[in-house]
N, C-alpha and C positions, 0 to 999 in steps of 0.2 A: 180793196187792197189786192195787187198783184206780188203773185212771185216770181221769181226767177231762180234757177234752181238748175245752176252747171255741176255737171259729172264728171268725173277727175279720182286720182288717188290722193290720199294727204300724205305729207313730208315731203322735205327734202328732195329727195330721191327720185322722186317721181315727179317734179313741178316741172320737168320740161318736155316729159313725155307726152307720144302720139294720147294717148287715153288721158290725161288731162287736158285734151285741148278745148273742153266747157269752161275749166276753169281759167286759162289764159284768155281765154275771150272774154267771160266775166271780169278778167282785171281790169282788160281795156275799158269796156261799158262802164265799170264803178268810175275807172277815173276822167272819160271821157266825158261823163255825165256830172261830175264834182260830185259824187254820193262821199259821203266820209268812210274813212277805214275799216276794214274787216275788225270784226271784234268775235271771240271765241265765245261763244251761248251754249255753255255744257248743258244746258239743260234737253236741247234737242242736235246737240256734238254735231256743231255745224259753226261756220266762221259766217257772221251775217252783216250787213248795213241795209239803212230804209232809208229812202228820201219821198220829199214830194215832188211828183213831178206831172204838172197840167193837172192839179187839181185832184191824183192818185197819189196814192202813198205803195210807193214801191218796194220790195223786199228784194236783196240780192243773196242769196246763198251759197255757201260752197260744203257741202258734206264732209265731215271729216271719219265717217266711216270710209269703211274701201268701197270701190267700185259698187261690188255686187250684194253691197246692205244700201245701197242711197236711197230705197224705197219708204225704210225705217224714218229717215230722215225728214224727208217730203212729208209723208203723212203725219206726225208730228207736227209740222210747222202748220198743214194747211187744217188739221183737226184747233188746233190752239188758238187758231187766228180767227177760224172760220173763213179759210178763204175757201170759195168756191171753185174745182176741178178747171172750169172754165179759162178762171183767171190763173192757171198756170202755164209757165214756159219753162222746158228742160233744155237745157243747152248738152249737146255729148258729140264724140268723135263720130265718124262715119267712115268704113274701109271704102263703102262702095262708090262714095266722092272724092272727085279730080282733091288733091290739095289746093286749099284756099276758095272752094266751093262750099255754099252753102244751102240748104232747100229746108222749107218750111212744111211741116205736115199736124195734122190732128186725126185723130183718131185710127191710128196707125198703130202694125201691132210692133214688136220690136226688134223683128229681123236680128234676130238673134244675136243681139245686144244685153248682157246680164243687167248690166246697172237700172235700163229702162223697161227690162221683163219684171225687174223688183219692186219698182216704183209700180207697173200697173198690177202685179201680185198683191201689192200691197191698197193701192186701191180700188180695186177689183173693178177697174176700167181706165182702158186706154184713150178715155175723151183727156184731151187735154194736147196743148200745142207742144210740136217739138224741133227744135231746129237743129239739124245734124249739120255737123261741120265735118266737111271732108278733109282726110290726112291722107290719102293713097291713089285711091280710083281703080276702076274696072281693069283697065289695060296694065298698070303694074301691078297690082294684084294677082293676074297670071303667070308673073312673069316673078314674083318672089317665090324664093326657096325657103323659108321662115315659116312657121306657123301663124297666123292670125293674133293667136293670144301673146306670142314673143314679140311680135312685130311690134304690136302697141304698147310696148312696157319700154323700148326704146325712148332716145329723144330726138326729139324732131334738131336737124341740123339746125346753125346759125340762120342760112336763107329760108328756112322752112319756115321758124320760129316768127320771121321778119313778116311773111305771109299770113302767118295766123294770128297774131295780133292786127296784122291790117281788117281781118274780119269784124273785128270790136265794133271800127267806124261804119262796117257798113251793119251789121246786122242791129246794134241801135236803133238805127232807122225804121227799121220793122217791129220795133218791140212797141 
């Protein structure tokens, strides 16, 4: 069994912002792939569906802690399943990537990312795959007056939004 396992805030309020753009891209992949609907699983307070796909049985996650409990999350699901560290992927925002860029990494520490410092807090190692999706990039990031932590509570504009869903289709392909 595989997880996947995007990082995001829950509500309302927060489904279009930069910091949930794990979970925007997890929408694409659920429905790009026909997995069935998000279903609420209070027992490890996460919105989840599983399909089989090539012979694997996939998990798709979305934490409904905030950001910087998603470690709680994770570890729960991959304790209960038994799924093995290996077999996971975190999908989470990234300042330091152009918008609509994406880079694949393992065993990376978390560059100062709470949500994914919780997750390897929580399982006291950073082996495990992680695919940061850029919202900003190096060159506007010198150039914003905003703080970091303000920046990504925003929402990403209409063309922005058009761009991070277009990552769905490609980052699929690597999962």
């Amino acid at each position: 069994m595989h997880l996947i396992i995007a990082l995001g805030n829950p509500g309302k309020q927060y489904e279009n912002t930069r910091h949930s753009a794990g979970f925007l891209v997890l929408d694409e992949i659920q429905k790009n792939l026909g997995f069935p609907a998000f279903e609420l699983n209070t027992k490890f307070n996460a919105l989840v569906c599983e399909k089989n796909l090539g012979g694997e049985k996939i998990m798709l996650a979305k934490p409904q802690s905030f950001m910087n409990r998603s470690g709680e999350v994770t570890k729960k699901l991959l304790t209960f399943y038994k799924i093995p560290r290996e077999n996971l992927i975190v999908l989470h925002d990234d300042l330091d990537l152009e918008l609509g860029a994406f880079k694949i990494s393992t065993d990376s520490s978390a560059a100062g990312h709470n949500g994914v410092q919780n997750i390897i807090d929580q399982l006291s190692s950073q082996q495990f795959k992680r695919i940061r999706i850029g919202i900003e990039g190096a060159e506007k990031k010198k150039e914003r007056i905003i703080p970091g932590e303000v920046f990504v509570l925003q929402n990403f504009s209409q063309e922005e939004l058009g761009v991070i869903k277009k990552l769905g289709g490609e980052i699929e392909k690597e999962i």
